[in-house]
C-alpha positions in Angstrom: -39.3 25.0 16.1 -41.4 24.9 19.7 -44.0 27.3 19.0 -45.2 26.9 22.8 -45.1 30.1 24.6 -44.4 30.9 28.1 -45.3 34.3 30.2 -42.2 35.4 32.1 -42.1 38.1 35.0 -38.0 38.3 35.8 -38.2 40.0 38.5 -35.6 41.7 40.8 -36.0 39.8 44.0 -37.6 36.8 42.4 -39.1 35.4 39.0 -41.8 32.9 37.7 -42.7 31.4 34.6 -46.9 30.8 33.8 -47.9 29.0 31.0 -51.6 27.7 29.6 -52.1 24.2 31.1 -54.5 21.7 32.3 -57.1 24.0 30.6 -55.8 27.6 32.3 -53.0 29.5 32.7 -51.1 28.2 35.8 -47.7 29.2 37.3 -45.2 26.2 36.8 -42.7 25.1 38.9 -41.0 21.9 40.2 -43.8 20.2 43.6 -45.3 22.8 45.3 -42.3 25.9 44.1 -43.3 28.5 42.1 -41.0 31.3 43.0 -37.8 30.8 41.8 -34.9 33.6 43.7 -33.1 35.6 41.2 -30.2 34.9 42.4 -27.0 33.2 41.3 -24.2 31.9 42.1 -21.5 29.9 42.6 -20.3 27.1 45.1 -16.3 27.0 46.3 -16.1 23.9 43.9 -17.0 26.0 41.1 -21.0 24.8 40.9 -23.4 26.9 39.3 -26.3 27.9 41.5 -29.4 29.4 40.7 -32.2 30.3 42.7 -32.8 29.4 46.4 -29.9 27.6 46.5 -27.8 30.7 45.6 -29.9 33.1 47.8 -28.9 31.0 50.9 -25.4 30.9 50.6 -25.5 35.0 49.4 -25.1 35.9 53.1 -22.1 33.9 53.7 -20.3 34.1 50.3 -21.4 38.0 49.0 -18.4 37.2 46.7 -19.7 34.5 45.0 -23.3 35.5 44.8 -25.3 38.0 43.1 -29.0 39.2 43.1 -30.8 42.3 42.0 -29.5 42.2 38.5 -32.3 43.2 37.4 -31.4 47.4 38.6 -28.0 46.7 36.5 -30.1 45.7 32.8 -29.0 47.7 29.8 -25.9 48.8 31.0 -22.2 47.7 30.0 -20.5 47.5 33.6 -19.6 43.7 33.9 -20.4 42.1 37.3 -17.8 39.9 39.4 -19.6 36.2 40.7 -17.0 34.5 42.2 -14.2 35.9 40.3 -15.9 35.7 36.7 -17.4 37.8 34.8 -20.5 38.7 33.6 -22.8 41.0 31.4 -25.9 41.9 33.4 -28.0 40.0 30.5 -25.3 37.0 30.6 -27.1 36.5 34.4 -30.6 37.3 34.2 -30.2 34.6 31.1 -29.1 32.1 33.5 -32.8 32.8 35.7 -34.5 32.7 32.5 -32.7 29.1 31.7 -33.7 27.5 34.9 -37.4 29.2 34.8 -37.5 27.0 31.2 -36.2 23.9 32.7 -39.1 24.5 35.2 -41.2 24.4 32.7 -40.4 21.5 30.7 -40.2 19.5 33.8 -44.1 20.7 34.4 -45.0 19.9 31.0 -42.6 17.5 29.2 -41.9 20.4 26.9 -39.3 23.2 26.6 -40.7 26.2 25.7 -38.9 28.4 22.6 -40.8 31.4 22.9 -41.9 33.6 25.8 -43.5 37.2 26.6 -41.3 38.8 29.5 -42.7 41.8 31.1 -40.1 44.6 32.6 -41.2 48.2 34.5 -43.3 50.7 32.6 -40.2 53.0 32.9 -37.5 50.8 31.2 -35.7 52.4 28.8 -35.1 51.1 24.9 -31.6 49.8 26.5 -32.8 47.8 29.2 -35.5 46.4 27.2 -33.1 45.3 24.8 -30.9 43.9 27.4 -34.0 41.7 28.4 -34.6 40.6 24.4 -30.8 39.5 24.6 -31.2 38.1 27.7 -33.8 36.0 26.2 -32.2 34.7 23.2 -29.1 33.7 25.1 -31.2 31.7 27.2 -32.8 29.8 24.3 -35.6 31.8 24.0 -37.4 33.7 21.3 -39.1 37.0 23.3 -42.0 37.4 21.0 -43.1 40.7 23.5 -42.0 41.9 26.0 -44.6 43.5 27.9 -45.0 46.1 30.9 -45.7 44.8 34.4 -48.6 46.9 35.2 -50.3 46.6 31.6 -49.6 42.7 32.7 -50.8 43.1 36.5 -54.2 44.4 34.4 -54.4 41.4 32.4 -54.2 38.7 35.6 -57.1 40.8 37.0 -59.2 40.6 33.6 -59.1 43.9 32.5 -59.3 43.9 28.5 -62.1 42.3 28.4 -63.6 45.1 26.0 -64.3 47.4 28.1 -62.3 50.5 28.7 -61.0 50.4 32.3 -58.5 52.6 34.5 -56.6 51.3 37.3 -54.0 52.1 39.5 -51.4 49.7 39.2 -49.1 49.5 42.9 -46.4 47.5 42.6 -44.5 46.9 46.1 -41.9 44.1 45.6 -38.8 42.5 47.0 -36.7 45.4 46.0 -38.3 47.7 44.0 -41.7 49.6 44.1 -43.7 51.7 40.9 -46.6 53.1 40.9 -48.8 53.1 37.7 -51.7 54.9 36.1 -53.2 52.5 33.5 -56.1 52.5 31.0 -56.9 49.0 29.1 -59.7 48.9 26.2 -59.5 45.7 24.3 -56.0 44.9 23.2 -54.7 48.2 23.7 -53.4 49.1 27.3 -51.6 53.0 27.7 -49.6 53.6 30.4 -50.7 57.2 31.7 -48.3 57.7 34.4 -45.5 56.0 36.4 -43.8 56.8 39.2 -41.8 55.1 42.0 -38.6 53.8 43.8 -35.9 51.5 42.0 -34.2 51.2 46.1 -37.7 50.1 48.0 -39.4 46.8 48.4 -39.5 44.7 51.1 -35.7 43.8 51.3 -35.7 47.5 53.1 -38.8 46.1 55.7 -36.3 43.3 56.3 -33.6 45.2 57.3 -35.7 47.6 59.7 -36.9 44.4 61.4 -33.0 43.1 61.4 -32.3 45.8 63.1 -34.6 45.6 65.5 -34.0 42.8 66.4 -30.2 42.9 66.5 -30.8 45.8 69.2 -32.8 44.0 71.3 -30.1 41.3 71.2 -27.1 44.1 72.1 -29.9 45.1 74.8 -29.6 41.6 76.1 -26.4 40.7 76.1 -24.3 44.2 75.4 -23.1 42.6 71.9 -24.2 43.6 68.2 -24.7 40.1 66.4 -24.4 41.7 63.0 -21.2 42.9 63.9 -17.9 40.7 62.5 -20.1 37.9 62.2 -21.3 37.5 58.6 -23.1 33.6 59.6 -25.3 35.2 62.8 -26.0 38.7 60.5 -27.6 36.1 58.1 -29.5 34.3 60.7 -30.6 37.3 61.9 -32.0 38.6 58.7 -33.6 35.3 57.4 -35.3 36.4 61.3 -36.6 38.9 60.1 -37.7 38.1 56.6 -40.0 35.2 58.5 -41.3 37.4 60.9 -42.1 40.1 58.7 -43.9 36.9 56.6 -46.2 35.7 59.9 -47.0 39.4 60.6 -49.2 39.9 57.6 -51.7 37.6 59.0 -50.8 37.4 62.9 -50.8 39.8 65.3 -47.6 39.0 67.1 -44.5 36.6 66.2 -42.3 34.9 68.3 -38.5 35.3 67.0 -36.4 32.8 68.7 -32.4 32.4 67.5 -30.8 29.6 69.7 -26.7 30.2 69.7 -26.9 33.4 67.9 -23.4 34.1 69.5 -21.1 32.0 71.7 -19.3 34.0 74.4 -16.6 32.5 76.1 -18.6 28.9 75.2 -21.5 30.2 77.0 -24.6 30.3 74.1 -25.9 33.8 73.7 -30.0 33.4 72.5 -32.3 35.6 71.2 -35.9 35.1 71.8 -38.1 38.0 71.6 -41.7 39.2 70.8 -42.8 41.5 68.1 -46.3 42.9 67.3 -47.9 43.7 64.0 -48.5 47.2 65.6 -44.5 47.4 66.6 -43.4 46.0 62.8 -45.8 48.6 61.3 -44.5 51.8 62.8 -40.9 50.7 61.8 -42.0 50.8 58.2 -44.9 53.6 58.1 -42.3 56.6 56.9 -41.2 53.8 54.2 -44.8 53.2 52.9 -46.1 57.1 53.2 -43.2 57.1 51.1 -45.2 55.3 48.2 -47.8 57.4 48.9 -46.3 60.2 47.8 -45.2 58.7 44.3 -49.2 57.6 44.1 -50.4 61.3 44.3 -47.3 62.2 41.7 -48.5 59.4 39.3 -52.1 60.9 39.6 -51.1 64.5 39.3 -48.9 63.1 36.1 -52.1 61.8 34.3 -54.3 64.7 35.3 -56.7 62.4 37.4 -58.2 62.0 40.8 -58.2 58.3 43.1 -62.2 58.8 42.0 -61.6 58.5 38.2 -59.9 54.8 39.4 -62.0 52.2 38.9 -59.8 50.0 40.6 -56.1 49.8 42.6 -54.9 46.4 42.0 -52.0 45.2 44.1 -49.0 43.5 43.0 -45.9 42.7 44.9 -45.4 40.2 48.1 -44.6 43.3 50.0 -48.5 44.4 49.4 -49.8 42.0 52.0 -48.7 44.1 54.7 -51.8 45.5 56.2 -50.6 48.6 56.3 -50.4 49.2 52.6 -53.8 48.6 51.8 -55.2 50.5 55.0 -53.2 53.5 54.1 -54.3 52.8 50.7 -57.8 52.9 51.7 -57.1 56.1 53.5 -55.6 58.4 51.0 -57.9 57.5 48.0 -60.9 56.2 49.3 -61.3 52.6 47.2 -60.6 48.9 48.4 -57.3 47.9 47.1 -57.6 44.9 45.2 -55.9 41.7 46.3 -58.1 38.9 44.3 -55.1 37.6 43.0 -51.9 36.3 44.4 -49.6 39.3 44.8 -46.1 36.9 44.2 -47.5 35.7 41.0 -49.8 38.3 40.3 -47.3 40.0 36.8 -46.4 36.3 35.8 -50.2 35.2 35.7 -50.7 38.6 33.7 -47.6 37.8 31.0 -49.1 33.6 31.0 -52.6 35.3 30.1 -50.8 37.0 27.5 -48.8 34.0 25.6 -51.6 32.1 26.0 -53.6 34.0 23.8 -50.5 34.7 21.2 -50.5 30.6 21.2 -54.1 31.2 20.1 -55.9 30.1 23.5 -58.9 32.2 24.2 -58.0 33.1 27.7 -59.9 36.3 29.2 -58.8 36.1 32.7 -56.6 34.1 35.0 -58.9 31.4 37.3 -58.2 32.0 40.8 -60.1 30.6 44.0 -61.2 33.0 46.4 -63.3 33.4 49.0 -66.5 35.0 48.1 -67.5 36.2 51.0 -66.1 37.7 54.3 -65.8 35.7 57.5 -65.9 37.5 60.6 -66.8 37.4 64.4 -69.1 39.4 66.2 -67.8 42.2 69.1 -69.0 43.8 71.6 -68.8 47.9 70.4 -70.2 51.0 69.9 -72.8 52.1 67.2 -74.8 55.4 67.7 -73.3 56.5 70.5 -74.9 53.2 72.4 -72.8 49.6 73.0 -73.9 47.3 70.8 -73.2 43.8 70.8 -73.6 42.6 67.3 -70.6 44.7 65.7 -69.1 42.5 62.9 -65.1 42.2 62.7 -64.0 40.7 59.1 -60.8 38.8 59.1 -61.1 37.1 56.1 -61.9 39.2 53.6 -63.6 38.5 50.5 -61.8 37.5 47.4 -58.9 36.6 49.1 -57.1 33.6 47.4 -57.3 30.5 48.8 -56.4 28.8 51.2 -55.3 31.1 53.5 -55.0 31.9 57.5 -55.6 34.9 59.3 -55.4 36.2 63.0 -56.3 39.3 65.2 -56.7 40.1 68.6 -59.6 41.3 70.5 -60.6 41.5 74.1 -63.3 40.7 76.8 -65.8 43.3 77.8 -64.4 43.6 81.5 -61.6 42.2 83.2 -61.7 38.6 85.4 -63.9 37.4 82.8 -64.1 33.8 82.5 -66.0 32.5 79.6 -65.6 34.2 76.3 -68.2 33.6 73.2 -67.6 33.5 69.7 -70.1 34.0 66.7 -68.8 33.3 63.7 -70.5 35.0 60.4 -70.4 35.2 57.0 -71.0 38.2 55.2 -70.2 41.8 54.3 -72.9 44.1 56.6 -71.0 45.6 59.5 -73.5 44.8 61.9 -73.8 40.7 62.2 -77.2 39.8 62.3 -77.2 40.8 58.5 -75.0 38.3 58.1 -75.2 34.7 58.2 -74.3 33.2 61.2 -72.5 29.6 60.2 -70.4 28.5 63.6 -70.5 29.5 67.3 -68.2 28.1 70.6 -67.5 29.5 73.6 -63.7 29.5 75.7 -64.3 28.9 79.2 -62.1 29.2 82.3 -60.2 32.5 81.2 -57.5 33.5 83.5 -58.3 36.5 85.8 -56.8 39.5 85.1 -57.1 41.8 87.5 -57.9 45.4 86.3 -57.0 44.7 82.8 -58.9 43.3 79.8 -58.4 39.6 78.5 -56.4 39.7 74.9 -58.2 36.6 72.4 -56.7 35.8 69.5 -59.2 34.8 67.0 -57.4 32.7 64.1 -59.2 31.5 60.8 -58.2 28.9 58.1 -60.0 28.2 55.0 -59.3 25.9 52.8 -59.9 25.2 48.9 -62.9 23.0 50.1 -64.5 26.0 51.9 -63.6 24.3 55.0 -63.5 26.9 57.7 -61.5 26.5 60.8 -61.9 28.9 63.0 -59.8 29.1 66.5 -60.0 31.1 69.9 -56.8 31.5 72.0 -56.2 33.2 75.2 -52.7 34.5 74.7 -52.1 34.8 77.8 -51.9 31.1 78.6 -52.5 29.7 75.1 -55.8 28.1 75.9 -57.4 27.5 73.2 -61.1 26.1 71.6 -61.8 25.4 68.1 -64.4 24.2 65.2 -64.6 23.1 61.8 -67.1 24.3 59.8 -67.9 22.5 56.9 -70.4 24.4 54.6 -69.1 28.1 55.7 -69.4 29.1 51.7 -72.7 28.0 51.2 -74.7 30.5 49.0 -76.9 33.0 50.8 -80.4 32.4 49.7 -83.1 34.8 49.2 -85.2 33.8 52.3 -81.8 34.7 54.7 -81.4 37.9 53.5 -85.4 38.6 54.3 -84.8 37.1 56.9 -81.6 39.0 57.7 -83.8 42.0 57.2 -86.6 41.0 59.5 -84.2 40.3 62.4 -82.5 44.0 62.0 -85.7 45.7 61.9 -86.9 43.8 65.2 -83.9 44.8 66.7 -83.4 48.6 66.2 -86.9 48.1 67.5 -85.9 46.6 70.6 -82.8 48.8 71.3 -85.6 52.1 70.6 -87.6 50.6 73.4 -84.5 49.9 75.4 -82.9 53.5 75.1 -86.1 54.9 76.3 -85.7 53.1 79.5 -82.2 53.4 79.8 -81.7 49.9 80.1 -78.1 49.9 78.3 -75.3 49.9 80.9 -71.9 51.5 80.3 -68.9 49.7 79.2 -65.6 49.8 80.0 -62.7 51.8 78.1 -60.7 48.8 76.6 -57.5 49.1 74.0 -58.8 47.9 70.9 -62.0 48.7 68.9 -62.5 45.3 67.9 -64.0 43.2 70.9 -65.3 39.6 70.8 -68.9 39.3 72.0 -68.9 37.7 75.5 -71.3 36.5 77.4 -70.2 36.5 81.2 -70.0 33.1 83.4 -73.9 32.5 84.4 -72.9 33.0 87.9 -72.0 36.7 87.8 -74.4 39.6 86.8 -75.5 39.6 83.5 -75.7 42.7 81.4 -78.9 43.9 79.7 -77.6 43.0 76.4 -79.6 39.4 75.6 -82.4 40.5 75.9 -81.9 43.0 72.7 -80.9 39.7 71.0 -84.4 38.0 71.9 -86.6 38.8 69.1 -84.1 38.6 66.1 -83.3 34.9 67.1 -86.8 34.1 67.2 -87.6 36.0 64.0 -84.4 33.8 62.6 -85.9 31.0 63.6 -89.7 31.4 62.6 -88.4 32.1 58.7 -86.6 28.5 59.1 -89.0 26.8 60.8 -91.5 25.8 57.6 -88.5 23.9 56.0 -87.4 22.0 59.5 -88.0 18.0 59.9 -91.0 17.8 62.3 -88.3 16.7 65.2 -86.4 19.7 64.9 -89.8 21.7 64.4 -90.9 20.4 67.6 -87.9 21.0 69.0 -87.8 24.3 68.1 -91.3 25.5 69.2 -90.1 23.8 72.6 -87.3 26.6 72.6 -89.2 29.0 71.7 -91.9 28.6 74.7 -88.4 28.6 77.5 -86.8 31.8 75.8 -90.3 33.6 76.0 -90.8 32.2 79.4 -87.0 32.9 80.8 -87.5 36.7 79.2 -90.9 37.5 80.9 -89.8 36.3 83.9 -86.1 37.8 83.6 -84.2 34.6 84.6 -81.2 35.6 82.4 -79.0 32.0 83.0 -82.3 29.8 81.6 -82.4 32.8 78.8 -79.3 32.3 77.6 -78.7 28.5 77.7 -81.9 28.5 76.0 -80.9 31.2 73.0 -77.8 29.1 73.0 -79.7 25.6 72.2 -81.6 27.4 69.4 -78.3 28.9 67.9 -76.8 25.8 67.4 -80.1 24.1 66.1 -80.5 27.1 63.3 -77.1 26.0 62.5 -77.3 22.8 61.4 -81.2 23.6 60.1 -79.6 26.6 57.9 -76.3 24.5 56.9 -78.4 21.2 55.7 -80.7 23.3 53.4 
């Protein structure tokens, strides 16, 4: 008998299979696929179909396809697919068939045993169902195991210690809410609460509608209407824009054909905003919220007592969850590990150690530190131009891409500059400064801010890419930075230190004289910092920025090669020059040249 065993989450919009191999416990699947639908069906010759290739013809041939059936486990009703039928177990077997075929093909073996993990609030029937469902699949379910006890796992809890966490589990079509604690092997379930008719399938179908208004707005005809192939279009639409909106701030949705009137094409192309997708779904997510303060209530303990909210679920990268998160209870959701696979990891963590591999934890790569731009803001009551904007945050799994907007300081701005830093602090010079570029030739705008979307990329490498586009015209700058993950050292943070303190005493001396000019009322708290084109006025702001850089660079300067020493003290001599005698254009090109020097000083270290 195989004694190899497999970690299983069979999920109701989709379902992986995670296994110890290669040294860890990976996620298997055939290339680069990991998530399998769970869905099946079958084709008009008769074909079995399983996964995506039965979630795209769903739409078309409802008849012939089914999904969700998971929310039918442990009953007796049979289920019609394409006029056969079927015991709910009978189909979630066929998933967990395929999700072993993945993982032979992976391995070269065919696993016989597996732990598959159902919702803390299954009953005896429907974990039964899932133990059948596993045996008539081939497979000998050694446990079967709660999600949020294996959510815990994937994020190393049991590691000894006692911990409690709030497990929030948004997924394709369902959402639960749990209050855990994990000491060693043992992990109680305090608490549960949630929706079995919630997920992300209900965000899709907000956004469908959308969608299929602005259409009918268009051209005075509902596509979803009598038209099962454009309804599916429509909704595979909006499943991909809800996708890009997680980490841009506006999606283009563009349908050629949706409809054909009278042979004439009917399109839809269209523009949505991660601000216009997030009010459609708030009353859904404050929805959660409510079953997180029931689940607390339930186990007699405050968001405080948490010592962490670990997110699970696709659904959870939506910004708005963890912001509201943040909100009501105060702690930084935790996303460290990837939300998809996040149960699966946790049930591969699990079999790996019943296969007698000493696994603690599942080995992700994230980013270890925040990446960020500087904007131009308010701290104090006084503009500041050395706010810091994360919009990558720290362990975030890698790679990944990320966007937001931001805007110029005044309107018919021309050249826009952008800092990029590394760090946590929220005012930049803390940080480490690893990239800058500037955008010139803006378009004027008249009386109205410029909107900039700033767009990073890291990669596994800790290659940083980090890109500025006007949206407006889509012109756009970019750079690569190489080392952006490079540890901070002990001598940047002093240095970090010394720059701060020289600058709250600068700005002291500067509100005393009133030198700090007012700013204009823009839309967005976030605001790149600009520096105006050298031909128009410049604001008092660089000269605040002085003494830091020079600080910066007098703590690098001992380790420099003698050429860029020299160099260095060369700058050093203009920028005090260009400030005493306020020529503000020489200042600046001059800061500039010693910025870019610190950067490849600090990056060769």
């Amino acid at each position: 008998m195989n004694d190899w065993i497999v970690g299983i989450d069979l999920g109701t919009t989709n379902s992986e299979v995670a296994a110890f191999a290669e040294g860890q416990v990976r996620v298997l699947g055939p290339g680069d696929n990991r998530i399998l639908p769970s869905v099946v069906g079958f084709s008009a010759s008769g074909e079995l179909l399983v996964g995506e290739a039965a979630r795209n013809q769903q739409a078309l041939y409802p008849e012939r396809t089914i999904r969700s059936i998971k929310r039918k486990m442990g009953s007796t009703d049979a289920v019609e697919v394409g006029g056969r039928y079927f015991q709910p177990q009978e189909v979630s077997a066929l998933i967990l068939r395929e999700l072993a075929e993945w993982a032979r093909a992976a391995t070269g073996v065919r696993p016989g045993k597996a732990v598959i993990t159902v919702p803390a609030y299954f009953s005896d029937a429907q974990r039964s169902a899932t133990r059948e469902a596993g045996a008539l699949a081939g497979l000998e379910v050694v446990r079967i195991l709660n999600e949020p006890t294996a959510a815990s796992l994937a994020y190393g809890f049991g590691d000894g210690a006692k911990h409690t966490a709030l497990v929030y589990d948004l997924g394709g079509g369902t959402f639960d809410v749990s209050v855990v604690t994990v000491e060693g092997e043992v992990t109680e379930v305090l608490a549960s609460h949630g929706n079995n008719h919630l997920g992300g399938d209900d965000f899709d179908d907000l956004l469908a509608s959308w969608l299929a208004g602005k259409f009918e707005k268009l051209h005075g005809f509902d596509p979803r209407k009598d038209n099962p192939r454009a309804a599916a279009r429509l909704w595979w639409a909006a499943e991909e824009a809800k996708k890009k909106l997680s980490s841009e701030p506006y999606v283009q949705v563009r349908e050629e054909a949706l409809l054909v009137d009278n042979g004439k094409p009917l399109n839809l192309r269209v523009e949505i905003s991660r601000d216009e997708y997030e009010e459609m779904i708030r009353p859904l997510v404050h929805s959660t919220l409510d079953s997180v303060s029931k689940a607390l209530q339930d186990a007699n303990l405050r968001p405080q007592d948490m010592d962490a909210i670990l997110l699970v679920g696709g659904s959870t990268r939506t910004p708005l969850v963890s912001n509201l998160l943040r909100e009501r209870t105060g702690l930084e959701p935790r996303q460290d590990v990837h939300p998809d696979l996040c149960v699966a990891l946790g049930a591969g963590v699990l079999a790996s150690r019943l296969s007698g591999q000493a696994v603690e934890r599942v080995l992700v790569d994230v980013s270890p530190y925040s990446f960020g731009v500087s904007y131009l803001g308010e701290r104090g009551g006084y503009p500041y131009s050395h706010c810091y904007k994360p919009i990558i945050p720290r362990n975030t799994p890698l790679p990944l891409t990320r966007s937001e907007r931001f805007y110029t300081s005044h309107p018919d701005q021309e050249i826009v500059e952008v800092e990029v830093f590394q760090g946590e602090d929220e005012d930049s010079l803390r940080n480490i400064l690893v990239g800058d570029f500037r955008v010139e030739g803006l378009t004027l705008t008249g009386n109205e801010p410029n909107e900039i979307l700033c767009r990073m990329r890291l990669d596994l490498d800790g290659i940083l890419e980090v890109t500025a586009v006007e949206k407006v015209s889509g012109k756009s700058k970019r750079i690569t930075i190489a080392n952006a993950m490079h540890t901070k050292t002990p001598e940047e943070i002093e240095a970090g230190r010394r720059r701060l303190q020289a600058l709250f005493q600068d700005r002291e001396g500067a509100y005393e004289e009133g030198a700090f000019e007012e700013i204009a009322e823009v839309r967005d708290p976030a605001i790149i910092e600009v520096q105006p084109d050298p031909e128009t006025t410049i604001p008092a702001g660089p000269y605040a920025d002085v003494e830091p850089l020079l600080e910066r660079s007098r703590a690098a300067i001992a380790n420099m090669h003698p050429d860029d020493r020299e160099e260095a003290i060369d700058l050093h001599e203009k920028i005090a020059n260009a400030r005493d005698s306020r020529n503000e254009k020489d200042l600046l090109d001059s800061m500039k040249a010693l910025k870019e020097l610190l950067f490849f000083v600090e990056g060769n270290r």
